[in-house]
N, C-alpha and C positions, 0 to 999 in steps of 0.2 A: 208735416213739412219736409220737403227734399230740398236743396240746394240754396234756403233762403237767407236773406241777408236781415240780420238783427242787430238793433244798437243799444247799446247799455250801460247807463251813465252809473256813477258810482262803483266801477264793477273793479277794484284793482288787490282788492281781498271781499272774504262772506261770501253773503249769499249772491252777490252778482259774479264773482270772480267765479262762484262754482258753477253758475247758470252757464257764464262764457264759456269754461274749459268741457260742459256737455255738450253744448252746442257742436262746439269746435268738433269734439268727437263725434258728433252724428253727421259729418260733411257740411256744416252751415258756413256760411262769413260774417264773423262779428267784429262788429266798432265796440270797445269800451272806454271810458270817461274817467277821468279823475284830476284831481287838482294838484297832487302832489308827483311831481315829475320824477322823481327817486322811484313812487313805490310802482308807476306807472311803468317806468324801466325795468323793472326786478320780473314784475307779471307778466311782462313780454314777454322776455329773454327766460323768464321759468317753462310758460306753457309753449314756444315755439308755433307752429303753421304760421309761419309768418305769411305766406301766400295768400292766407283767409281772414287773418286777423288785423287790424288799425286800432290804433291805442291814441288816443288823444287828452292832452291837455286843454282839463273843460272845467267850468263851474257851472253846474246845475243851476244854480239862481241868476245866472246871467245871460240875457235874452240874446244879444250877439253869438256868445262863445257857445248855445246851445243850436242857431241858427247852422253856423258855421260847421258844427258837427253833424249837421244832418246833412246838410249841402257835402263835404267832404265824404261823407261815408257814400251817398246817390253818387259823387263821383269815383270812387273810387270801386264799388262795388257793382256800378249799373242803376240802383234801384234803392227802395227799402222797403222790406214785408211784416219787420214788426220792430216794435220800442219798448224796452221797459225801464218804468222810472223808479229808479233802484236807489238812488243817490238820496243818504238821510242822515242825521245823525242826532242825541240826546247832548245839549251842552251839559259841560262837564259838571252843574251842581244838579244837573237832573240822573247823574250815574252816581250819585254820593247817599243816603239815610240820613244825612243831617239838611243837606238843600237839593231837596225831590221839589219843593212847590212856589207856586208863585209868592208867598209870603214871607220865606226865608231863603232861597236863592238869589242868584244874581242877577238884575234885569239887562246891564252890559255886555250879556252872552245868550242873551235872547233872541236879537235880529238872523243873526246866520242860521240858525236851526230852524225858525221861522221862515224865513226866505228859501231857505234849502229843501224844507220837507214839506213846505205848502204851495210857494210858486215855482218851483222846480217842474213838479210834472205838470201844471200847466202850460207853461213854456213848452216842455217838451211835446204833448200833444199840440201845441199851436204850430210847433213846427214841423212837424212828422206825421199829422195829418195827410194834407195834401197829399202826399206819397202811399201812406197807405190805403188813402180812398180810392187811387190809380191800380190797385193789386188785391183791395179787398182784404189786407191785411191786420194787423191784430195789435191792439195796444195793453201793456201790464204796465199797473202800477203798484210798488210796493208798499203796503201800509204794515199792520200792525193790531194785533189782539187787543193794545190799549186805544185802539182809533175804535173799539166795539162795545167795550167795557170803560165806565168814566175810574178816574182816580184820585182823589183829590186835590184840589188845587195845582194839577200837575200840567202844564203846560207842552212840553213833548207830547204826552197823549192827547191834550186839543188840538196840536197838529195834526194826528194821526186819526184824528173823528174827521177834519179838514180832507184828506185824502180819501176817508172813506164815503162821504159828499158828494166830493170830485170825478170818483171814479163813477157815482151813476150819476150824475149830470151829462160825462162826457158819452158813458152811454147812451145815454137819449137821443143825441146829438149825431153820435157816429152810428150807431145801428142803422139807421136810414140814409147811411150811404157806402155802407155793407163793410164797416170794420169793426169787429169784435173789440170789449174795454174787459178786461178780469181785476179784479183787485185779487192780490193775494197776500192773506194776513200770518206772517209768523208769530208763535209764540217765542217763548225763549229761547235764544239759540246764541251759541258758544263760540263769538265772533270777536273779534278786534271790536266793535262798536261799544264795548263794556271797559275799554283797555286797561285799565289796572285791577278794576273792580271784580272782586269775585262772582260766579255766577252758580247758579243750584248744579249739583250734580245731574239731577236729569238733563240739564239744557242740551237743546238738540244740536247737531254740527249742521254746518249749512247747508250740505246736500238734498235732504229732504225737501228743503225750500226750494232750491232751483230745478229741483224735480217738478216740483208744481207749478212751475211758472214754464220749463218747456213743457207740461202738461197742456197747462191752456195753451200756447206756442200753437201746440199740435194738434187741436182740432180740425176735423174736417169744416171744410164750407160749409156756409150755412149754420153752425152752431154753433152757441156764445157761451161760454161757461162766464158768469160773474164774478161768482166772488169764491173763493178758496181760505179757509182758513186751518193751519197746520202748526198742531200746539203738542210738547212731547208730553207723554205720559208722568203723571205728576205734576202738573202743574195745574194747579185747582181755577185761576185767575185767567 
């Protein structure tokens, strides 16, 4: 990729914020998304090119506000060459040992992780299609090591079998009109997405991840990398 313009929703810490601030550094122009207008603020004004960069107030499960940022990013940057659907998260009794499953957790904090990590990226390929079928460009969605491996009773990781579905569905779909689809699965990694909860000392930081994802990014024409999965050393699951 030289000079392309990428948008990336959930991106305002992790592994999208590190994908961003690669990009940025390898001369790209990226959109990033997030719903919380503070942290959205902070990642601006921390990473700078403001000349390259659009930061917007978005919610991934909402079919307007993700219309809008794709429309907003084509107008602001010319175009768009790739998408990824970054935006996820584990409601808070799936980051606890005592309410990990559907049978002792919360069902009241289930719609938005559900919405968020299931119809998020389809939204986002319904909207960011069209644009990328005009340029031949490239769609990443972020899944997850438990979207490959079940869990029990754990509903985060049905989501993330959900995205790993999605992503060769829309393969199927978009190959034949010449835009590339990657899933890329991380394992553990040592992100704000755990926020209080301890994580294993191996967990990886999230660079490695957004390495992977401007990896597939940066294929030449004509070749589709699928799926990526990137788990640190030690981590048996």
């Amino acid at each position: 990729m030289t000079g392309k313009t990428v948008l990336i929703t959930g991106a305002t810490s992790g592994v999208g914020a590190s994908a961003a601030r690669l990009l940025l550094g390898r001369g790209h122009r990226v959109t990033v998304t997030g719903r919380d207008e503070g942290k959205l603020k902070s990642f601006l004004d921390e990473t700078g090119h403001r000349d390259r960069l659009l930061g917007l107030v978005s919610d991934a499960a909402d079919w307007e506000a993700t219309q809008d940022a794709v429309a907003r990013t084509v107008e602001r940057f010319g175009g768009l060459d790739a998408a990824v659907a970054n935006a996820g998260f584990a409601s808070a009794d799936h980051l606890s040992t005592a309410g990990s499953t559907i049978f002792d957790g919360d069902p009241a904090l289930w719609p938005p992780m559900i919405l968020t990590n299931v119809l998020g990226p389809a939204l986002l390929a319904r909207a960011a299609l069209p644009h990328l079928e005009a340029g031949g460009g490239r769609l990443v969605l972020v899944g997850s090591v438990v979207g490959l491996k079940n869990a029990p009773a754990n509903l985060y990781s049905a989501t993330k079998w959900a995205v790993t579905g999605l992503a060769e569905n829309l393969r199927m779909y978009a190959t034949t009109r010449g835009v590339g689809v990657t899933l890329v699965n991380p394992g553990m990694i040592d992100t704000p997405f755990w926020q209080d909860n301890a994580v294993p000392a191996y967990a990886l930081a999230p660079e490695p991840v957004a390495e992977a994802i401007c990896y597939a990014l940066d294929q030449p024409a004509g070749v589709d990398v699928n799926t990526v999965t990137v788990r640190p050393i030690g981590q048996p699951n």
